[in-house]
N, C-alpha and C positions, 0 to 999 in steps of 0.2 A: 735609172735604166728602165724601160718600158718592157712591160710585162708582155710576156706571149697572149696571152688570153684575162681580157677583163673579168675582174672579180666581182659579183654582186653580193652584197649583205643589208640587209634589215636591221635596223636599231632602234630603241627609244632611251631618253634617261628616265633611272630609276627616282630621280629627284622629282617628283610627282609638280612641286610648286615651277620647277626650271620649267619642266617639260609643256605646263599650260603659258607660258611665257614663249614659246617658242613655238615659229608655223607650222611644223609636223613632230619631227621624234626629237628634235635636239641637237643632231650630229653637229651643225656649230657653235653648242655648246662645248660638247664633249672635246670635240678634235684644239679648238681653243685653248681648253683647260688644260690641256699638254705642254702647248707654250706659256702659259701664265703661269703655272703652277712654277715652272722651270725659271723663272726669272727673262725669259723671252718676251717675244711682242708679235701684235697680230696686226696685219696689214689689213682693215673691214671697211664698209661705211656705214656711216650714222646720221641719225636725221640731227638738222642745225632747228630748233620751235622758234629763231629770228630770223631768218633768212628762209627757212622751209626747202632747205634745200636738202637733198642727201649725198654727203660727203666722206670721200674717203679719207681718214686718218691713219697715223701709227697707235694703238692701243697697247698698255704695257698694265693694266689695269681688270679688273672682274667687273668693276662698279662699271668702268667706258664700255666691255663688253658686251653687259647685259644689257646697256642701253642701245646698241646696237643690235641688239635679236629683235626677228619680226620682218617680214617681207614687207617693202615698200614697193608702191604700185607708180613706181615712174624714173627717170633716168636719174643713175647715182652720176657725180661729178668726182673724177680725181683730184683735179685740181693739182698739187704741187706733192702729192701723197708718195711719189713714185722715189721724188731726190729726199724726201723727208724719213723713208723705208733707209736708204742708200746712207745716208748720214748714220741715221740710228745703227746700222750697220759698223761704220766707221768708229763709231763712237760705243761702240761694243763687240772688241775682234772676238770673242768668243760663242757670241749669238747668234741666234737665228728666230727667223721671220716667219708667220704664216700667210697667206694671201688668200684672201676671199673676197672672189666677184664673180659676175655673171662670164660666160665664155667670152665676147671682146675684149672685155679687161681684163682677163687674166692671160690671154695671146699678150697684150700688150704689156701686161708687168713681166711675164717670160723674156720676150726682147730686150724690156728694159734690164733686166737683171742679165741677164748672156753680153748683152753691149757692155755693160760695166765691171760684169766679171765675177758675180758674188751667186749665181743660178744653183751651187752645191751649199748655200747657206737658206736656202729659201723651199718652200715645201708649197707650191700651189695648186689651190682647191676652186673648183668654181661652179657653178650652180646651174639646174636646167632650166630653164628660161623660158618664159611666153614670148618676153618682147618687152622693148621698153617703152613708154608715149614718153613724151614731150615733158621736159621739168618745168616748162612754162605753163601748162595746159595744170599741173599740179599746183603750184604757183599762185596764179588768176584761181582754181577751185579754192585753196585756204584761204586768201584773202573774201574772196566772196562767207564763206561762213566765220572771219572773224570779225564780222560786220556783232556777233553776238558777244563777241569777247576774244583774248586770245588762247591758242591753243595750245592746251597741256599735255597733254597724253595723247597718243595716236595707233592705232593698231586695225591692221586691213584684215586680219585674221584671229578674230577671236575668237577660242573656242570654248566658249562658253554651251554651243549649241553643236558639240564634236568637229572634230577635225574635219571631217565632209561638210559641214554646211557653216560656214566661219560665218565671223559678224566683223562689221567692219565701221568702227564709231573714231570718233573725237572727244575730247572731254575738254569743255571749255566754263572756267566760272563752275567747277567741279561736276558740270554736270554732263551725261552723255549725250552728243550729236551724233544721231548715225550719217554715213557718208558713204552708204549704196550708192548715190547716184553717179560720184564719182564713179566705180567700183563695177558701176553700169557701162559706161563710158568705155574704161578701158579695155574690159572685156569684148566690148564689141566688135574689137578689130581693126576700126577705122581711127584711133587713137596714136597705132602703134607706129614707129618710125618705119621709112620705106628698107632701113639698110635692115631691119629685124623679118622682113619677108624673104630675104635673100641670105640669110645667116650660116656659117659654113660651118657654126661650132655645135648645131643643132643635129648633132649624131651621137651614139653609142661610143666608138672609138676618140677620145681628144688627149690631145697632146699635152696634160695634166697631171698631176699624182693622184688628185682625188678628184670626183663629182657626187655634189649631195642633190636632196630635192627630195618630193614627196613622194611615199614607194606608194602609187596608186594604182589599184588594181588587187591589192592585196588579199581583199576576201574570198578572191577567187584563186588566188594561187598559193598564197599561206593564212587559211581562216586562224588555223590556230593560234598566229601571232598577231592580228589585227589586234587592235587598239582603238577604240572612236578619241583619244585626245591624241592620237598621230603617231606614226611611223615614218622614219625616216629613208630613204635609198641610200645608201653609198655605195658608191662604183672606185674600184681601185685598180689605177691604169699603169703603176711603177713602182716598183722595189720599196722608194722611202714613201711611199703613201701606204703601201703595207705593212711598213716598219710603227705609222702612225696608229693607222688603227689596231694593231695590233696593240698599242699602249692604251689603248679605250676602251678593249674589250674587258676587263674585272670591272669597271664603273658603268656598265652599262648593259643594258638586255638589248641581245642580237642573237639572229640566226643566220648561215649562207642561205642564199639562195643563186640562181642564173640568172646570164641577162637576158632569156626569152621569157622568162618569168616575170620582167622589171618593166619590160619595154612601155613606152609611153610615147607620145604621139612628139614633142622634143627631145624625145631621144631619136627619132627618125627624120625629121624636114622642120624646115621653120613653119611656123605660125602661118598658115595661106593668108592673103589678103583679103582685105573684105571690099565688098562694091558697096560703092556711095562713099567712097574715102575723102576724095576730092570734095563732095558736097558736104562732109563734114568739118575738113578746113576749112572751105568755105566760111560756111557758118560760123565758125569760131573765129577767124579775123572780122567779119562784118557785121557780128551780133552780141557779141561777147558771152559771159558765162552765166546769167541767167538764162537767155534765151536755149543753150549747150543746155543746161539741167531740163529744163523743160521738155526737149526737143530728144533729147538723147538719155537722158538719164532718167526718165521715167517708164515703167513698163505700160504698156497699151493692153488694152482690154486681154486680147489675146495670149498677149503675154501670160498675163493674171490667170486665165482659165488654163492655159499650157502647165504652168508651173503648179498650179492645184489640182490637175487629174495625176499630174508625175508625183506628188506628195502622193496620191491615193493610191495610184498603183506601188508605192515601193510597200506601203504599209500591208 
């Protein structure tokens, strides 16, 4: 049942090694471990290192889990994940599911789960969202850098260098490739899909139990709980997503907070579009993806002096 008024809370886990393993505070950690713990399963996706794709599966596991933590910076695929949830279900009348994905897909596993009938066995959670580019565009960039070897490890947000300023490498032949320029690319705007400009899920109030995401802003509206290895937001929009977190607050450091306090720019409107989008596809169907890094994925003079007087003023 949906709640009158959305709840805001602040989280990190206290598991110091999870919580550097994970984009900001952890919460899908934490809310996971509820299901796993319990002999459940989590409906997530996970990156494939042979196909480079990221795909949603059923996980009944910590080890599939944990491989699954970590923002990917391009469109996850269901693939058959929805009747593969629906089986697992069938084949466990006493279970229940968790779902995590970005707001489309998790509108669309609602439906699917209301159509077949099982919506009071499932608990959905979904994430705020830039936008997604192109899995192709992801694709063409790892093939281009396993020209060096292939690749083992991946991670677009390291935070090696705190949670504000991530790093975002490869590790191929054990050693680190960084893959800013991807990283460049997507952030620009002109990457993203036309349907992520127009997104209906990019508000405050959604049709969900839970939404996580990075509680950004935080120093200004609770200094005393920042963290530079990351805070997480959780928004709780129904009954059993309150029921959930509520099971994760002893394992975890949280405080309330409101959602004027929370706001962020996808919790208001999607992503605006960027100009030159067109001249960006362009270029990537008629030049492929060296000429892409070159052209887009490197910062220009201004860039460089931009981001080095912004280093000097924050200090």
């Amino acid at each position: 049942m949906m709640m009158t008024e959305t709840k805001a809370y602040g989280m990190r886990l206290k598991d110091h090694e999870a919580l550097m393993a994970s984009s900001s505070g952890g919460a899908f950690t934490a809310l996971s471990d509820v299901f796993l713990n319990s002999g459940n399963a989590v409906v997530c996706s996970s990156f494939d290192f042979e196909t480079h794709r990221q795909e949603f599966r059923v996980i009944t596991s910590k080890k599939e889990r944990d491989a699954a933590r970590g923002s990917k910076y391009f469109q996850s695929v269901p693939g058959d994940s929805f009747r593969a949830a629906e089986q697992w279900l069938k084949d466990h009348p006493d279970g229940e599911l968790l779902f995590v994905g970005m707001g489309c897909q998790a509108a669309g596993f609602r439906s699917f789960a209301a159509a077949k009938g099982f919506s009071d066995r499932v608990t959905v959670t979904d994430i705020i969202c830039h936008g997604s580019s192109s899995p192709q565009l992801w694709y063409d960039y790892a093939e281009y850098i396993e020209k060096q070897g292939r690749i083992e490890a991946l991670s677009f947000r390291d935070k090696r260098n705190g949670w504000e300023r991530p790093t975002a490498v490869a590790v191929i032949n054990g050693s680190e490739v960084p893959i800013h320029t991807y990283t460049k690319m997507f952030y620009n705007r002109k990457a993203l899909r036309l349907s992520c400009h127009k997104c209906p899920y990019a508000t405050l109030r959604r049709a969900v139990d839970i939404t996580i995401g990075d509680f950004w802003n935080l120093k200004n509206s609770h200094p005393e709980h920042y963290d530079k290895d990351g805070v997480s937001l959780v928004l709780v929009h129904t009954e059993k997503g309150q029921r959930l977190f509520d099971e994760v607050r002893d394992k975890v450091l949280w405080f309330e907070s409101d959602t004027a306090d929370c706001l962020q720019k996808n919790l208001i409107a999607p992503t605006p579009a960027a100009s030159g989008r067109t001249r960006f596809w362009k270029d990537y169907h008629e030049h492929g993806m060296d000429y892409m890094i070159k052209k887009y994925g490197t910062d220009s003079t201004a860039d460089r002096v931009r981001k080095k007087l912004k280093r000097m003023l924050s200090k």
